[in-house]
N, CA, C and O atoms as a CHARMM CRD file, in Angstrom:
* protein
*
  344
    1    1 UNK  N      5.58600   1.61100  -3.20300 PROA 1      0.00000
    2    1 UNK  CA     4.97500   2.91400  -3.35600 PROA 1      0.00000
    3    1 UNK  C      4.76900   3.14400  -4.84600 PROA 1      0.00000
    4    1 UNK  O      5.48700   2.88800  -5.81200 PROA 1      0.00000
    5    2 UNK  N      3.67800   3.65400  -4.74600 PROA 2      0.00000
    6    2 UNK  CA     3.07800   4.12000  -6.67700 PROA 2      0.00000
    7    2 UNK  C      3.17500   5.42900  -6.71600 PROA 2      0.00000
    8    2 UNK  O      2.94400   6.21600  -5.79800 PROA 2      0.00000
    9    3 UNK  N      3.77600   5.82600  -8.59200 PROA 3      0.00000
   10    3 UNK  CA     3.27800   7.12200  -8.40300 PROA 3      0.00000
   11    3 UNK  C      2.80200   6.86400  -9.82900 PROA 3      0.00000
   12    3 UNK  O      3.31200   6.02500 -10.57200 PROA 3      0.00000
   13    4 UNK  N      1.51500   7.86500 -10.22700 PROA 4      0.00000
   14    4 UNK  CA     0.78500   7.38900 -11.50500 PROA 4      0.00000
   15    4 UNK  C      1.18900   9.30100 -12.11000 PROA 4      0.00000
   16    4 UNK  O      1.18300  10.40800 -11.57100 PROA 4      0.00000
   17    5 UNK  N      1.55500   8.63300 -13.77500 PROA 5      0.00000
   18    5 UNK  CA     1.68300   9.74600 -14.46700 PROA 5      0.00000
   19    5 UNK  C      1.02500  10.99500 -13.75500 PROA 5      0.00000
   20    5 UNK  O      1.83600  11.83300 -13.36000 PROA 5      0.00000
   21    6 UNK  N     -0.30500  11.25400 -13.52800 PROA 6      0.00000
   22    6 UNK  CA    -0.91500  13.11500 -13.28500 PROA 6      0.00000
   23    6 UNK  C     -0.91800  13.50500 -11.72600 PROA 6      0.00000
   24    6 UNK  O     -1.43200  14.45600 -11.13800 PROA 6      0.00000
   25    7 UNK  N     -0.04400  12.26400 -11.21400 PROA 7      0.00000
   26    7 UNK  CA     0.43600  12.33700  -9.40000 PROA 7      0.00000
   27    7 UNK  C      1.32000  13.62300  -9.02900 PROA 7      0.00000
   28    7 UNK  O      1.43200  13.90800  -7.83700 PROA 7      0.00000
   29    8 UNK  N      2.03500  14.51300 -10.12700 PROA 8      0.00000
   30    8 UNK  CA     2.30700  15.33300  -9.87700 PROA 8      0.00000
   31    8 UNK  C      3.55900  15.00100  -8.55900 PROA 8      0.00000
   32    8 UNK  O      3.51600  15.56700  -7.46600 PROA 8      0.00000
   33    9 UNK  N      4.51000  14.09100  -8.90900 PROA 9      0.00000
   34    9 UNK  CA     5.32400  13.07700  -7.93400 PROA 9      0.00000
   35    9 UNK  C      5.16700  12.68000  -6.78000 PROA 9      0.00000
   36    9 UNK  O      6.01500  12.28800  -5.97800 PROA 9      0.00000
   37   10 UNK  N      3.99300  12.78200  -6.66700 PROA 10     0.00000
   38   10 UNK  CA     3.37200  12.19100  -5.12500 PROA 10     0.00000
   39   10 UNK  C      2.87900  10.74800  -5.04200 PROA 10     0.00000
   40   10 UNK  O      2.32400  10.08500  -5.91800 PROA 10     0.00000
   41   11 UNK  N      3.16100  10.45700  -3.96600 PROA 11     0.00000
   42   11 UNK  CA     2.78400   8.69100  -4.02600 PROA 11     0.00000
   43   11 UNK  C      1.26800   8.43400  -4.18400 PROA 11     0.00000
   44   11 UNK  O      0.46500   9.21300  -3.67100 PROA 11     0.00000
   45   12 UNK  N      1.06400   7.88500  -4.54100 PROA 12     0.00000
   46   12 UNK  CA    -0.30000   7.12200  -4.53000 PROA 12     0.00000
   47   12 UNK  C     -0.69900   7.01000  -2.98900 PROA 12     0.00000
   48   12 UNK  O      0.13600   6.85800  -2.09700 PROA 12     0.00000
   49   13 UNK  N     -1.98900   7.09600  -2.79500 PROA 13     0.00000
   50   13 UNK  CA    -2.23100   6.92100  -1.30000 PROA 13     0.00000
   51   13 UNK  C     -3.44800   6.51200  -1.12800 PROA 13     0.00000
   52   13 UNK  O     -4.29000   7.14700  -1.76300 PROA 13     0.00000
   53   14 UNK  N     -3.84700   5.60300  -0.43500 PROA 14     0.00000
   54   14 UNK  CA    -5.44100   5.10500  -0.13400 PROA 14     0.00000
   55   14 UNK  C     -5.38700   4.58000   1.39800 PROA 14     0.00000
   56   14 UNK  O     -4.50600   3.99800   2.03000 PROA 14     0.00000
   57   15 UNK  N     -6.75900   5.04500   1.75800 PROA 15     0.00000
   58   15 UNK  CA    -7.13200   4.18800   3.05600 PROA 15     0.00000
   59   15 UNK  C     -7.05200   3.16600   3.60700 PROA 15     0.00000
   60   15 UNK  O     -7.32200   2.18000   2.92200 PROA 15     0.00000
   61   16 UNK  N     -6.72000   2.97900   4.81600 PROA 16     0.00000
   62   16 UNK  CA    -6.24800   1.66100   5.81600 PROA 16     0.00000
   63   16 UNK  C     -7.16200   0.95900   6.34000 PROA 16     0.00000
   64   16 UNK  O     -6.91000   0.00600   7.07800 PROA 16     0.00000
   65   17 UNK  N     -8.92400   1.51800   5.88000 PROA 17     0.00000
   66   17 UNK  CA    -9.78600   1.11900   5.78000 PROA 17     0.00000
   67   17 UNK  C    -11.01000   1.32200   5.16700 PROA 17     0.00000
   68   17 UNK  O    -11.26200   2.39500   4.61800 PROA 17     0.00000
   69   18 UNK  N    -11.79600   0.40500   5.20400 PROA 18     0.00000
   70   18 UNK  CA   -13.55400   0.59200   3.93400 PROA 18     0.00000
   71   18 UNK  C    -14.30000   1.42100   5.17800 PROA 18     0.00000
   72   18 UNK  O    -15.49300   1.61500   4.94500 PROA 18     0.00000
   73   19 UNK  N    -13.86800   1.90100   6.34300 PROA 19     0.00000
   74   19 UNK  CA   -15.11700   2.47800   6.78000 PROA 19     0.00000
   75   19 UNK  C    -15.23300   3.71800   6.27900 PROA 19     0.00000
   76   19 UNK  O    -14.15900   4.31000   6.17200 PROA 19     0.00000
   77   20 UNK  N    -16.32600   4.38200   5.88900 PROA 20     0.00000
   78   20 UNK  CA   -16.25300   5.71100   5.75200 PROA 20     0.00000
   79   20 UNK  C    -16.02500   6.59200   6.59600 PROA 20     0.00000
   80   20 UNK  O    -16.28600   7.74900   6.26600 PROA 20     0.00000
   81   21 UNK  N    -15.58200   6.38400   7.67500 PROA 21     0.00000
   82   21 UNK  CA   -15.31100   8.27400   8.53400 PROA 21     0.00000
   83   21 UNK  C    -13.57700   7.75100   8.86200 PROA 21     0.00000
   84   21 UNK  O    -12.96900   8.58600   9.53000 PROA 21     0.00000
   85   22 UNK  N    -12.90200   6.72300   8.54200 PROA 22     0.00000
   86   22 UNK  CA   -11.63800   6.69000   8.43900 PROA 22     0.00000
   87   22 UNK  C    -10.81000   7.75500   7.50700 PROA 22     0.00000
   88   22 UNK  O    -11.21900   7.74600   6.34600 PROA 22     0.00000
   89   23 UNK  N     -9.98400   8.45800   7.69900 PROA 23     0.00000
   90   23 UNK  CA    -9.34900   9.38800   7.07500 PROA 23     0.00000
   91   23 UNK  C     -7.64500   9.16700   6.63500 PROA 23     0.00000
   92   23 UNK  O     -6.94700   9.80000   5.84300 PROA 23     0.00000
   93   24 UNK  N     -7.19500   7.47000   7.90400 PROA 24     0.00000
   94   24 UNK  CA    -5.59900   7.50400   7.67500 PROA 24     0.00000
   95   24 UNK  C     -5.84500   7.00900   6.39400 PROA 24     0.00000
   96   24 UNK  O     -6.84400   6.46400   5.92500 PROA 24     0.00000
   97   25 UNK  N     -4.61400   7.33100   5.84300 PROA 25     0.00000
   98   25 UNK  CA    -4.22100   7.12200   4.57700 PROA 25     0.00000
   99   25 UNK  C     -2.93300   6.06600   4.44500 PROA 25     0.00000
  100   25 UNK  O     -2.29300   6.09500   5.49700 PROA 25     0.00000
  101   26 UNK  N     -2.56400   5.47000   3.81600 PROA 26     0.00000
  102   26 UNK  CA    -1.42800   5.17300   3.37900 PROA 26     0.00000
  103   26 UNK  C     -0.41600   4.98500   1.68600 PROA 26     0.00000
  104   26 UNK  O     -1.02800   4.69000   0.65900 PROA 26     0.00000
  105   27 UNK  N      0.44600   5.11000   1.68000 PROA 27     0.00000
  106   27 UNK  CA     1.19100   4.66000   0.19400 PROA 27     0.00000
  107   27 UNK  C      2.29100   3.92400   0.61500 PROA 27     0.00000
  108   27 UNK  O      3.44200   4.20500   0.28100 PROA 27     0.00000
  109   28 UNK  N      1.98500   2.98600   1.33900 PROA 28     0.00000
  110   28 UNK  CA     2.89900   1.29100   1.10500 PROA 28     0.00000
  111   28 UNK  C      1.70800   0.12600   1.04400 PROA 28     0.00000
  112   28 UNK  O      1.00800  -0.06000   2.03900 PROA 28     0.00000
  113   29 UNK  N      1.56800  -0.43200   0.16500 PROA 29     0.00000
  114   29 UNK  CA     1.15700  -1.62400  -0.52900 PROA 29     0.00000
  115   29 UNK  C      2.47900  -3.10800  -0.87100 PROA 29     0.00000
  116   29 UNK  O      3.69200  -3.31800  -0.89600 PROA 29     0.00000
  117   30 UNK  N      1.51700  -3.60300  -1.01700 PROA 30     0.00000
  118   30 UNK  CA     1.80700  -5.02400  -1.41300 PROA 30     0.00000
  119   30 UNK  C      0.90600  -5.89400  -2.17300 PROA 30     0.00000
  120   30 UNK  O     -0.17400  -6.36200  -1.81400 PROA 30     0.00000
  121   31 UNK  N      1.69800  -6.07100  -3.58600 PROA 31     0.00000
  122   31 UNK  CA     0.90700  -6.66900  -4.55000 PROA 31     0.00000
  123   31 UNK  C      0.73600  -7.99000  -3.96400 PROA 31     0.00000
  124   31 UNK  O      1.59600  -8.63900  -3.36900 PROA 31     0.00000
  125   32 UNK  N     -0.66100  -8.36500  -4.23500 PROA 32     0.00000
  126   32 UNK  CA    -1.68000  -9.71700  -3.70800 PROA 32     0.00000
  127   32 UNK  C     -2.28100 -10.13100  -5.09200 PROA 32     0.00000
  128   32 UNK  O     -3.13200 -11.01600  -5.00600 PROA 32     0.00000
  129   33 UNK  N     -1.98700  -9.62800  -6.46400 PROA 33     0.00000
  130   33 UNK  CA    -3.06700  -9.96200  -7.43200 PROA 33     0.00000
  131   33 UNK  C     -2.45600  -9.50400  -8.74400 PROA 33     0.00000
  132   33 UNK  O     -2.94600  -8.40700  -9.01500 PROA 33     0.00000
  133   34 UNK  N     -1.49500  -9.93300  -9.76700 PROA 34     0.00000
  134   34 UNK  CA    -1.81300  -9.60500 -10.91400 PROA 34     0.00000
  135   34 UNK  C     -2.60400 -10.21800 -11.83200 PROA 34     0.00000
  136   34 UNK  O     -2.71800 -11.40300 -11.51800 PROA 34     0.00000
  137   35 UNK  N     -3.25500  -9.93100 -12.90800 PROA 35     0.00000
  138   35 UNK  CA    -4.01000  -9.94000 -13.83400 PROA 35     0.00000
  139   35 UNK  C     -3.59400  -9.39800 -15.29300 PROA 35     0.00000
  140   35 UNK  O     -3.25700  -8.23600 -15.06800 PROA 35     0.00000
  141   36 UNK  N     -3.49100  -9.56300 -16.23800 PROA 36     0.00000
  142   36 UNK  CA    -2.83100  -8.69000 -17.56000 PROA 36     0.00000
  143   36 UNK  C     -2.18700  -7.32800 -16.84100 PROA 36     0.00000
  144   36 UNK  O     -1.40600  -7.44500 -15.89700 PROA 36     0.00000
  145   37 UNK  N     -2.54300  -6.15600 -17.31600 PROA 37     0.00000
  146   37 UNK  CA    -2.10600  -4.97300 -17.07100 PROA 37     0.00000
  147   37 UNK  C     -2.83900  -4.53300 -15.65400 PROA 37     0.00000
  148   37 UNK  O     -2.90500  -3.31300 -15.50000 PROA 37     0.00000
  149   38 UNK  N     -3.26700  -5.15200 -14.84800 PROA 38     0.00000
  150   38 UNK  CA    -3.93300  -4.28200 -13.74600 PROA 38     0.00000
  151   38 UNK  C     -3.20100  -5.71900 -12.17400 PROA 38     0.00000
  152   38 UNK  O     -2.95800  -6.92600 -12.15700 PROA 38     0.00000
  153   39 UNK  N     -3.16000  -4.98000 -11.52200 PROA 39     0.00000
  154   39 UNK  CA    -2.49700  -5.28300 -10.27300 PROA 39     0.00000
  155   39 UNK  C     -4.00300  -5.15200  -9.07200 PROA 39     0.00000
  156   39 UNK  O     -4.97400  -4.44400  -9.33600 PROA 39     0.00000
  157   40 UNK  N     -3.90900  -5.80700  -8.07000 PROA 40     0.00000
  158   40 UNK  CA    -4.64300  -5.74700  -7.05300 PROA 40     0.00000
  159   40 UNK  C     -3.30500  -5.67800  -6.10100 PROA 40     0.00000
  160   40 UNK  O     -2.22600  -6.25100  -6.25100 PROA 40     0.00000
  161   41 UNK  N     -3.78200  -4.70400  -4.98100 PROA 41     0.00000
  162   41 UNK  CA    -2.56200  -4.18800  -4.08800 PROA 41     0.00000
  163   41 UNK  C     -3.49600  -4.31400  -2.57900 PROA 41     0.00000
  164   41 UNK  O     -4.71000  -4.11000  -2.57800 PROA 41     0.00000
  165   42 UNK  N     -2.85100  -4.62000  -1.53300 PROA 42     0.00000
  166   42 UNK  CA    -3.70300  -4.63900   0.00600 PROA 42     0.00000
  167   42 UNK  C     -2.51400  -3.19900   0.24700 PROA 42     0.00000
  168   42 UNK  O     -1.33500  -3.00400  -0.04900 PROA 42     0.00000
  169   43 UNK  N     -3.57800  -2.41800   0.92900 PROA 43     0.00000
  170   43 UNK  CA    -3.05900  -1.63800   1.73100 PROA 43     0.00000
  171   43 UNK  C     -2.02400  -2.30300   3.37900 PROA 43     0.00000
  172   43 UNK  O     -2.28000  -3.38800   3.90100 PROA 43     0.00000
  173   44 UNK  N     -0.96700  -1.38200   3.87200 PROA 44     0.00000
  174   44 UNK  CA    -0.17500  -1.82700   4.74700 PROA 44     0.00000
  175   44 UNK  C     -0.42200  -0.24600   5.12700 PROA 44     0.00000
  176   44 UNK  O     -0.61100   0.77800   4.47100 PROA 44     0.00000
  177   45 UNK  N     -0.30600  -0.62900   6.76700 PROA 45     0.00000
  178   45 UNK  CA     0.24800   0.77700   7.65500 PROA 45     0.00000
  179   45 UNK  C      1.14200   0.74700   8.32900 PROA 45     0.00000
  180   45 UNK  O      1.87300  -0.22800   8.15400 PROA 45     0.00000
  181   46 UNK  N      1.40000   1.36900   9.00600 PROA 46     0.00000
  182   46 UNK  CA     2.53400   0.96300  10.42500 PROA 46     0.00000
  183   46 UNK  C      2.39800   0.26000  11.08900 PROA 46     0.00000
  184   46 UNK  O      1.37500  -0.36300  10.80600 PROA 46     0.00000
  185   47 UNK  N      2.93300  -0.15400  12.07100 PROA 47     0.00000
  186   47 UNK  CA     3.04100  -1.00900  12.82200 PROA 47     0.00000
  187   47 UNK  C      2.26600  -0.28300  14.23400 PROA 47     0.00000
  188   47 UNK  O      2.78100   0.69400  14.77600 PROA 47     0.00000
  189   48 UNK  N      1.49600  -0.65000  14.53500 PROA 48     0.00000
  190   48 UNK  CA     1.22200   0.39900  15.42200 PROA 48     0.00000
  191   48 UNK  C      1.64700  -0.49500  17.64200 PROA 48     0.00000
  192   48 UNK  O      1.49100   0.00800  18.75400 PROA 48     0.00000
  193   49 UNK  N      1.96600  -1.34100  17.36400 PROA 49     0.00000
  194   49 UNK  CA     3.24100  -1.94600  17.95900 PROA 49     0.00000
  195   49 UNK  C      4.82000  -1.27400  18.15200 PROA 49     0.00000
  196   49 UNK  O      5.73000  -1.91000  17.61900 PROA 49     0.00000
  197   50 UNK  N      5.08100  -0.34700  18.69800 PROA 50     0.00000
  198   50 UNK  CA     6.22100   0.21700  19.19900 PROA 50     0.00000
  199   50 UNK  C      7.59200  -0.57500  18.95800 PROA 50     0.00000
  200   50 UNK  O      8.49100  -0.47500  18.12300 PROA 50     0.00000
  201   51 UNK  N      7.34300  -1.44700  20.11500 PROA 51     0.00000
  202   51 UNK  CA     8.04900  -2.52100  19.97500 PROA 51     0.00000
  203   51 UNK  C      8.85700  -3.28400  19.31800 PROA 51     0.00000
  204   51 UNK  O      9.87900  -3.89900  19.62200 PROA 51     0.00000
  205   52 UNK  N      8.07600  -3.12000  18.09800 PROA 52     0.00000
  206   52 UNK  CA     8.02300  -4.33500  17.50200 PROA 52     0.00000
  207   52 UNK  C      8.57000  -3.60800  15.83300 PROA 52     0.00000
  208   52 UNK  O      9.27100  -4.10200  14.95000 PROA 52     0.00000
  209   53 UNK  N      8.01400  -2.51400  15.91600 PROA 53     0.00000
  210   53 UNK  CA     8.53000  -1.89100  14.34800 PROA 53     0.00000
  211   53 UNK  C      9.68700  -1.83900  14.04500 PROA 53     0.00000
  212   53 UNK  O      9.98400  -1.21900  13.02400 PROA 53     0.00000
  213   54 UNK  N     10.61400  -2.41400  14.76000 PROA 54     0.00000
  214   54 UNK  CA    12.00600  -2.25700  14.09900 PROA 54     0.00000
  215   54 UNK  C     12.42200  -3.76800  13.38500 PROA 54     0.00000
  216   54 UNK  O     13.35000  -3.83900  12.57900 PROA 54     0.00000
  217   55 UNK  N     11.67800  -4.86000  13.75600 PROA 55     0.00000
  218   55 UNK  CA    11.43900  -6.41800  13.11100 PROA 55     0.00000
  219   55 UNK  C     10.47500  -6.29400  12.07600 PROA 55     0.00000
  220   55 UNK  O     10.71100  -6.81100  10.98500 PROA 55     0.00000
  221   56 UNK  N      9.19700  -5.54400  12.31800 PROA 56     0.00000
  222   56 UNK  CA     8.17100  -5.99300  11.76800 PROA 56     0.00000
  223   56 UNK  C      7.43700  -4.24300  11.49600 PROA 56     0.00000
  224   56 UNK  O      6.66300  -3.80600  12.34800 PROA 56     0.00000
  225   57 UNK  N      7.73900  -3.52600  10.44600 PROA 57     0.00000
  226   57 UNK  CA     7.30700  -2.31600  10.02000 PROA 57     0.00000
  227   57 UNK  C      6.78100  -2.28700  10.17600 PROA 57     0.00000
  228   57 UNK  O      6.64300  -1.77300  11.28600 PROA 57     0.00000
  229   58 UNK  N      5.36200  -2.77300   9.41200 PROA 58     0.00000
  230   58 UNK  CA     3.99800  -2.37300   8.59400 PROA 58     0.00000
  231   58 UNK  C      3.48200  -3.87400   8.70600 PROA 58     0.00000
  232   58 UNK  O      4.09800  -4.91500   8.47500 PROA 58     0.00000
  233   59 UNK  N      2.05900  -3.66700   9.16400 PROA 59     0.00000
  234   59 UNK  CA     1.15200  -4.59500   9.22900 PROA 59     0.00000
  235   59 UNK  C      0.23900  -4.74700   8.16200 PROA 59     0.00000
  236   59 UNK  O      0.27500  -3.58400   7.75800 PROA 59     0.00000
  237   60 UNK  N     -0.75600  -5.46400   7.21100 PROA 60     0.00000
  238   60 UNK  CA    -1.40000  -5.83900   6.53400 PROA 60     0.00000
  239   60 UNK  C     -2.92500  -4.91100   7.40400 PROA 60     0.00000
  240   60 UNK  O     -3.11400  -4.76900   8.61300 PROA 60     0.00000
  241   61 UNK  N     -3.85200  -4.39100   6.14300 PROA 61     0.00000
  242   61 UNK  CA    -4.60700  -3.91200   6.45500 PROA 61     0.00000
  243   61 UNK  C     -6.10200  -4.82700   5.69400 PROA 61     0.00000
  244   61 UNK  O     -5.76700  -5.86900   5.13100 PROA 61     0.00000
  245   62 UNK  N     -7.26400  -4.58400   5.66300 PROA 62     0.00000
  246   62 UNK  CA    -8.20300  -5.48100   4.83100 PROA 62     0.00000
  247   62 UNK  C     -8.55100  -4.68200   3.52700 PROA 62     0.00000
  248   62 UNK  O     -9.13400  -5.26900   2.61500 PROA 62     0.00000
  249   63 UNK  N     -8.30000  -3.70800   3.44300 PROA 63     0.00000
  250   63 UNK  CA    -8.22000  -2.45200   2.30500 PROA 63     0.00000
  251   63 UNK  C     -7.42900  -3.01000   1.58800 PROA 63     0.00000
  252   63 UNK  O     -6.30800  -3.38600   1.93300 PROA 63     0.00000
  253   64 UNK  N     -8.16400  -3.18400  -0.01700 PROA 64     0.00000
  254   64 UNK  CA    -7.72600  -3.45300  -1.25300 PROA 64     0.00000
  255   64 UNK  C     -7.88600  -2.53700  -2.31100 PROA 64     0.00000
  256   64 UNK  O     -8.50700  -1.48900  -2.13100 PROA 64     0.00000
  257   65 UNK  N     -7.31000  -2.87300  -3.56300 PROA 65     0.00000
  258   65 UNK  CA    -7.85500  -1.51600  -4.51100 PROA 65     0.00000
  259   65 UNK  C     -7.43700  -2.94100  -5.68100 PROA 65     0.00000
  260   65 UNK  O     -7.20000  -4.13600  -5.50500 PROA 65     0.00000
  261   66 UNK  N     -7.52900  -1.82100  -7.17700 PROA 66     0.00000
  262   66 UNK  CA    -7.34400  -2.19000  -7.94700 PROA 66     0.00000
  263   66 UNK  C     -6.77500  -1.36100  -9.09800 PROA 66     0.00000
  264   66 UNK  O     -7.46900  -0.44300  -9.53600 PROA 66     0.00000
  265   67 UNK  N     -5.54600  -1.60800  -9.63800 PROA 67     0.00000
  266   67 UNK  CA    -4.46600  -0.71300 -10.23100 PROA 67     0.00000
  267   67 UNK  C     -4.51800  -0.84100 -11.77100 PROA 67     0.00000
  268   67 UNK  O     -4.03600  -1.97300 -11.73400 PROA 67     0.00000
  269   68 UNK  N     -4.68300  -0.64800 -12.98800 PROA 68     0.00000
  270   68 UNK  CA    -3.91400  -0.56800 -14.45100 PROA 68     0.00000
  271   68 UNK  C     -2.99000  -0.24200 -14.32600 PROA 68     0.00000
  272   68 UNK  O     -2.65200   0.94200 -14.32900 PROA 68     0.00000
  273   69 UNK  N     -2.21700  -1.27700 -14.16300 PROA 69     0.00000
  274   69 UNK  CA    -0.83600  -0.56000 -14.48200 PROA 69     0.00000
  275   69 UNK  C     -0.22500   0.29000 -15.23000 PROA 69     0.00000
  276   69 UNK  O      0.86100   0.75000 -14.87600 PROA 69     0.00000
  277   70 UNK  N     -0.91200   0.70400 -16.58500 PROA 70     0.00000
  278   70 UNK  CA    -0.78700   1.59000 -17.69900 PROA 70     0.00000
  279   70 UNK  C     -0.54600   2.83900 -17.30800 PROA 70     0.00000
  280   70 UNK  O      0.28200   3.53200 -17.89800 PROA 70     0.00000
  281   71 UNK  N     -1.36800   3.35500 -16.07500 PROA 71     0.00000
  282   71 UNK  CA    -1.30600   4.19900 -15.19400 PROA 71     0.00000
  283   71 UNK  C     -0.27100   4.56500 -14.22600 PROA 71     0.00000
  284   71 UNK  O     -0.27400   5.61300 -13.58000 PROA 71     0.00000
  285   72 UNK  N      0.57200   3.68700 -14.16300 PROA 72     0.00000
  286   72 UNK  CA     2.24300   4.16700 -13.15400 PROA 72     0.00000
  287   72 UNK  C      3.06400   4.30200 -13.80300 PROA 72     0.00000
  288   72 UNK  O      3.30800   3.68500 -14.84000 PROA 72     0.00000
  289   73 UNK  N      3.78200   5.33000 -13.19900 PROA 73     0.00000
  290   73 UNK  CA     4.75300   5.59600 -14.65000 PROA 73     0.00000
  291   73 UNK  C      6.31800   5.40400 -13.52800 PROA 73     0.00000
  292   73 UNK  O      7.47000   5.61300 -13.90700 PROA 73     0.00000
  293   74 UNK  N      5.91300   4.98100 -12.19200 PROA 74     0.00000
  294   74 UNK  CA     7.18900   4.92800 -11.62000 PROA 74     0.00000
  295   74 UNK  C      6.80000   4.00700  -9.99900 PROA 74     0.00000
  296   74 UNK  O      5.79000   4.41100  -9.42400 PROA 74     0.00000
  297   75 UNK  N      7.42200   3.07200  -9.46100 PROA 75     0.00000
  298   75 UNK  CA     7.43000   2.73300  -8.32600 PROA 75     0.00000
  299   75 UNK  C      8.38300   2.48200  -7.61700 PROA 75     0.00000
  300   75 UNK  O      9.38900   1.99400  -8.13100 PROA 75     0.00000
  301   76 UNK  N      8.32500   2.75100  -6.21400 PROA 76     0.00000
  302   76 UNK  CA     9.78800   2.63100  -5.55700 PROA 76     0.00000
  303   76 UNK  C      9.04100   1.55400  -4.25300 PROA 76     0.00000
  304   76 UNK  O      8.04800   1.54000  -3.52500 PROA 76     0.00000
  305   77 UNK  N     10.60100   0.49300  -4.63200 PROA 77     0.00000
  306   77 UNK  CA    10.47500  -0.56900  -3.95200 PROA 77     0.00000
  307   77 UNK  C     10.81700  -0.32600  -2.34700 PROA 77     0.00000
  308   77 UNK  O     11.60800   0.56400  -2.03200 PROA 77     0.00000
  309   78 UNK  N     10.19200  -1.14800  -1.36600 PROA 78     0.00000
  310   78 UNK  CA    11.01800  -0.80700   0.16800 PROA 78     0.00000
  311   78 UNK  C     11.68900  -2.49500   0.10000 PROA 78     0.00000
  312   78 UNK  O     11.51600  -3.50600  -0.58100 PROA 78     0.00000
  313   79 UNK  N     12.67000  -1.98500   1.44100 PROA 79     0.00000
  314   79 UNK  CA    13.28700  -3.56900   1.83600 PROA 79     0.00000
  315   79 UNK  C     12.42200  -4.66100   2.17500 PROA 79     0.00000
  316   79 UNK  O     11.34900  -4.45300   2.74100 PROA 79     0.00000
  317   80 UNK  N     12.81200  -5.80400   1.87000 PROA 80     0.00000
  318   80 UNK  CA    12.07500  -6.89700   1.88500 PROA 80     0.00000
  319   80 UNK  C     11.89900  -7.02100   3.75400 PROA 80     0.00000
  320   80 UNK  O     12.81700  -6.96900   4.57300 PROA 80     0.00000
  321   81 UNK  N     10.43400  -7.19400   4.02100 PROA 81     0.00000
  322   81 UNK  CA    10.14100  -7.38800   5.01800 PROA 81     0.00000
  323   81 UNK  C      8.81700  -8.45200   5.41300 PROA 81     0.00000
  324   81 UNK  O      8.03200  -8.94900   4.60600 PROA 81     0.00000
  325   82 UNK  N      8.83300  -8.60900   6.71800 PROA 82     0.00000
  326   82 UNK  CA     7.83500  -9.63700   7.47800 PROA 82     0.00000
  327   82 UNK  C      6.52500  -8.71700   7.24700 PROA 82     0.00000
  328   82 UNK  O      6.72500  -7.52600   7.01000 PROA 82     0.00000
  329   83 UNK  N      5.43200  -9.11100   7.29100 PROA 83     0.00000
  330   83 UNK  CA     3.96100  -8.15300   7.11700 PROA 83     0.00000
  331   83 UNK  C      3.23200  -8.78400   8.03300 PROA 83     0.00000
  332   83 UNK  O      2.93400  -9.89900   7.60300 PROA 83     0.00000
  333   84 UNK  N      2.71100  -8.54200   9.33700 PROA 84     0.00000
  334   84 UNK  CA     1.82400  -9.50300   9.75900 PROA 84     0.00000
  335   84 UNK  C      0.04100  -8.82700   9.59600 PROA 84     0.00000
  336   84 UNK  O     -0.38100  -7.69100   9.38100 PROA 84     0.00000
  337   85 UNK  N     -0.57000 -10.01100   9.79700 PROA 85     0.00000
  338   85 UNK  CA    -1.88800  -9.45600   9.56900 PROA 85     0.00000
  339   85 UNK  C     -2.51300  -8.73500  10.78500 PROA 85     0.00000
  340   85 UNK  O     -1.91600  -8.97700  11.83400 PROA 85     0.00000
  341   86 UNK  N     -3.74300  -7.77700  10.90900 PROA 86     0.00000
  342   86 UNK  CA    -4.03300  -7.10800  11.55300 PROA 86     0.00000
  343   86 UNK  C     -4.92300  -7.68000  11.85000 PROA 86     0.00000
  344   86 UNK  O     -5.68700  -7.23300  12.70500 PROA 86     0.00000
């Protein structure tokens, strides 16, 4: 989870997808990309598997972004877990 200096302590949050009339949001990522000061992060959501979320949280979404890190002034790590793809 990100929170960027003018976040006003709120996590960072972006879409679980590129379509435009999608509205879920999420703030759990997983870095896929550093570069000098900027990070590439894939969005993750829930698990939307019942079942299964107590092995396997959060699934991998195709939603990417791209971060400066210069810009976070704080992140909080979750437990190391399985991610499967969607």
């Amino acid at each position: 989870m990100l929170y960027t200096c003018g976040g006003n302590g709120v996590a960072w949050s972006m879409p679980i997808s590129k379509d435009p009339n999608e509205t879920t949001t999420s703030n759990v990522f997983r870095v896929e990309k550093i570069d000098g000061c900027c990070a590439t992060f894939r969005v993750l959501t829930t698990n939307p598997d019942e079942t299964e979320v107590a092995t396997i949280p959060y699934v991998a979404t195709n939603s990417f972004f791209t971060m400066n890190l210069e810009c976070v002034c704080a992140l909080r790590c979750l437990n190391d877990t399985f991610v499967e793809c969607i």
